[in-house]
C-alpha positions, -999 to 999 in steps of 0.1 A, spaced: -562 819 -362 -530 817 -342 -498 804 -358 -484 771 -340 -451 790 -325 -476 818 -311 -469 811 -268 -504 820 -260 -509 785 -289 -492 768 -263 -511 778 -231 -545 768 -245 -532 735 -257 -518 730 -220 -548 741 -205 -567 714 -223 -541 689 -218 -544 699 -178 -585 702 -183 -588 662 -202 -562 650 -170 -583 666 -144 -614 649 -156 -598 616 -166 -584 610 -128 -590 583 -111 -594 600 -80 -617 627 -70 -610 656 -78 -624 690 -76 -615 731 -80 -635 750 -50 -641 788 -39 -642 801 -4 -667 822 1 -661 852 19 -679 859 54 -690 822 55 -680 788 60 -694 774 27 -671 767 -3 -685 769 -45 -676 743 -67 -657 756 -98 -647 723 -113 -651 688 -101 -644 653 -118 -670 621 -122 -650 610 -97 -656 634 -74 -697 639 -80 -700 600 -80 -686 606 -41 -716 622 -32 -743 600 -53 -745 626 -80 -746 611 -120 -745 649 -134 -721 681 -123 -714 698 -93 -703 731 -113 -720 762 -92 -730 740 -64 -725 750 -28 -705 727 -4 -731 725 22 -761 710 -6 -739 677 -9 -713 677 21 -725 667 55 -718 694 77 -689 685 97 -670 672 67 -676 704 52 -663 717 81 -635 698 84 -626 710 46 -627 748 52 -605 747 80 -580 729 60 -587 746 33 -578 783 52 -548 763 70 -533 758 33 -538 791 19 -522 806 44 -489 788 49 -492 789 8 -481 754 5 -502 721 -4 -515 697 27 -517 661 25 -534 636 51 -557 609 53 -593 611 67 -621 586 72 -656 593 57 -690 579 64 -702 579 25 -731 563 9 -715 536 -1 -697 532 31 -670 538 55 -646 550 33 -605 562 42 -596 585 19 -556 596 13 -565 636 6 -544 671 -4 -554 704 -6 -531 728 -33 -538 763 -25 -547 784 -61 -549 821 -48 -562 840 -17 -599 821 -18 -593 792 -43 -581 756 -41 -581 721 -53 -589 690 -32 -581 658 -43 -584 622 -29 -577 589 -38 -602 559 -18 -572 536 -3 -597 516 19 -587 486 5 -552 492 15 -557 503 47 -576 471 57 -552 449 38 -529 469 64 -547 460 92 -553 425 84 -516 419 78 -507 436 115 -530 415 126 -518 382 112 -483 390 120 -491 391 159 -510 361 158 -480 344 144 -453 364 160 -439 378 128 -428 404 114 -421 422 78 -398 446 63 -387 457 29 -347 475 18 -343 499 -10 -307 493 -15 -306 519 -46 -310 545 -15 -309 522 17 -340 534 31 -364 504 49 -395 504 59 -405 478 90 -445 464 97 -456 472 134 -451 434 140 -411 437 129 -409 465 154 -427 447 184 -402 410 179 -371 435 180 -385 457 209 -382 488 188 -406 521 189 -425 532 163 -406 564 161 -370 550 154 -357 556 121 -353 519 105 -318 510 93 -304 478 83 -273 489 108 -294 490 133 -312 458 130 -273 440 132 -263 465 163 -294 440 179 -281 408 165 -265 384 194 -226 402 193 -218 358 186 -241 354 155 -235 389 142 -212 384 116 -230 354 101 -262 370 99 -242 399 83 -227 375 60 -261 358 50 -279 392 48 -250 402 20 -247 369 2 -290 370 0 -282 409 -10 -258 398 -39 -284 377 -58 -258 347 -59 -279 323 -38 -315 310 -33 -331 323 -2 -331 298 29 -338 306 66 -317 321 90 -318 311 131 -298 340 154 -303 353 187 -312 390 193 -310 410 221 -337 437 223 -332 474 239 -344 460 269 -317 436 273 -337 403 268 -324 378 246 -344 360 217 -342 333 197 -357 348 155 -359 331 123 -352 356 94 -360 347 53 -352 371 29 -353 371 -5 -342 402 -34 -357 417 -65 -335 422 -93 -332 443 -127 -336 430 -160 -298 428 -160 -298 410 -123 -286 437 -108 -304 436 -72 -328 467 -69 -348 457 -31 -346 432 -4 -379 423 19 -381 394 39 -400 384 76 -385 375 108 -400 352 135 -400 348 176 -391 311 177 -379 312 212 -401 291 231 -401 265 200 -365 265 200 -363 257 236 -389 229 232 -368 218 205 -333 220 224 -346 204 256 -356 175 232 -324 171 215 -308 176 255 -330 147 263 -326 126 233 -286 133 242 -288 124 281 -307 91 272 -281 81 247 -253 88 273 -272 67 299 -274 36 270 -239 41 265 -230 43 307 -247 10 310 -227 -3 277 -197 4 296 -207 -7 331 -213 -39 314 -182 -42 288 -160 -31 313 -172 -58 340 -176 -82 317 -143 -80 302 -126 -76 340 -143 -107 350 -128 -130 319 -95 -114 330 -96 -125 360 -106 -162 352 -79 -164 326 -55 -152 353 -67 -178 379 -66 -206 353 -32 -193 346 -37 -181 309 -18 -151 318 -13 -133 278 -50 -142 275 -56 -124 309 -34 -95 297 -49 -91 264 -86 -91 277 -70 -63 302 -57 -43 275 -90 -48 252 -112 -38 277 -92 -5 287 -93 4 252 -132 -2 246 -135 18 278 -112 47 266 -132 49 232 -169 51 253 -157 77 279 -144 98 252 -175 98 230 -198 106 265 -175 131 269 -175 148 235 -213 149 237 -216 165 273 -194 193 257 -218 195 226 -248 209 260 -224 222 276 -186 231 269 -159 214 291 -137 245 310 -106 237 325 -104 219 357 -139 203 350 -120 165 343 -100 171 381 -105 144 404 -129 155 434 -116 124 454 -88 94 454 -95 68 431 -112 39 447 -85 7 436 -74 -18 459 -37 -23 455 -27 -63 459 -4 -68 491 29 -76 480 46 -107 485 
């Protein structure tokens, strides 16, 4: 019997611990041979996992690839297989499989072991991938988008949709940076502002409305939401959140509020048309029945009620559209009669 501090003590107990892990994974797993002059692989080892793949309750130990693979899968694995123990280092990817059960996609490595041998490996992430695909395809229905911030490391990742709103290819590297660098140059530092205050933790999450302007050069009206996951000791770990094309609401929406705004300056042209006529006329009867002060005082009343309307019509047509200078000038003489003196 060995003692306890004997090394070769230690290898068998890690080569059990490694044996129990390889049969306990939740993902297939198996140890395969090459076998020379041929494109068939042996099975060494393989996993429940990996036998229940193929509808098989007992082992694959001994087994040939080509009794259970169909052949171009079997195919497919000794050509990765060669690829790997070449360039000596491991391969992931992901491949879809027509199994008994099903179309399955499977996310796969190969770990070269020596000049012939190898372990293959693969976890079934169907379920993801079509939770993937449903979400890309809500997010065009609706026009949004989805994006996550590590900001231990400030990686991000952004969905397909995210991409398509802010006109950016699939191949550019995502940065929160870049995401401002296409925020309107106007509503830039506010949506920096919100994007660190949401960051911080210190407030709840609301919406955000800004203009972009995509690569392309064409402007768009987006509504972001973001929202951050903290530590135990609130100290934020990620941000993710969803952005929105609301431009063609938002222009529905604005020519309502313009229309809403030109029908209240019309009510309050006709109020004015009528005060100030109104008010001229009792002037002038207090004048001709010689009441001059009352005359003078329904003058100066009526100037004044005039004043305060023009200035609010005007204080709303700068809300559409800001007054520049010059715009007040007179395009032509006042049209007053003057009395004739004498």
């Amino acid at each position: 019997m060995r003692a306890a501090t004997d090394p070769r003590c230690a290898v068998d107990e890690i080569g059990e611990a490694a044996i129990g892990l390889f049969m306990a994974l939740d993902a297939g797993a198996a140890v395969l041979d090459l076998i020379e002059g041929s494109d068939d692989v042996r099975v060494v080892a393989a996993n429940p996992v990996m036998a229940a793949r193929f509808g098989e309750s007992g082992t694959l130990r001994g087994r040939l690839g080509s009794e259970f693979y169909p052949a171009a899968y079997l195919a497919d694995v000794v050509r990765r297989a060669r690829e790997t123990i070449a360039a000596g280092v491991p391969m992931s990817y992901e491949v879809v499989r027509e199994m008994p059960q099903g179309r399955v996609v499977y996310a796969a490595s190969i770990v070269p072991l020596g000049p012939s041998r190898f372990v293959t490996y693969g976890r079934d992430i169907s379920e993801r991938v079509e939770a993937t695909r449903r979400l890309e395809q809500l997010e065009t229905l609706a026009d949004i988008g989805s994006w996550q911030w590590n900001l231990h490391d400030q990686t991000m990742q952004w969905s397909p949709g995210y991409r398509r709103i802010l006109g950016l290819t699939a191949d550019e590297t995502p940065t929160m940076e870049r995401v401002l660098e296409l925020v309107h140059p106007d509503d830039r530092d506010r949506v920096r502002g919100r994007v660190e205050v949401t960051g911080s933790g210190r407030e709840e999450p609301r919406n955000v409305t800004y203009r972009i302007v995509r690569p392309d050069g064409v402007e768009r009206v987006v509504e972001g939401r973001g929202e951050t996951v903290s530590d135990e000791q609130g100290q934020p770990l990620r941000m993710f959140g969803t952005i929105q094309d609301v431009t063609d609401s938002h222009g529905a929406d604005e020519d309502r509020r313009r229309l809403q705004r030109a029908l209240q300056r019309q009510k309050q042209a006709l109020e004015l048309n009528d005060n100030v006529v109104q008010g001229l006329a009792a002037a002038w009867l207090a004048f001709d029945l010689g009441q001059i002060d009352e005359g003078v005082g329904l003058v100066q009343r009526t100037t004044r009620d005039a004043q305060s309307l023009v200035n609010a019509l005007l204080h709303e047509a700068a809300e559409d559209e800001p007054l520049a200078p010059g715009d007040l000038a007179r395009r032509a003489p006042a049209n007053v009669e003057h009395p004739e003196p004498g």
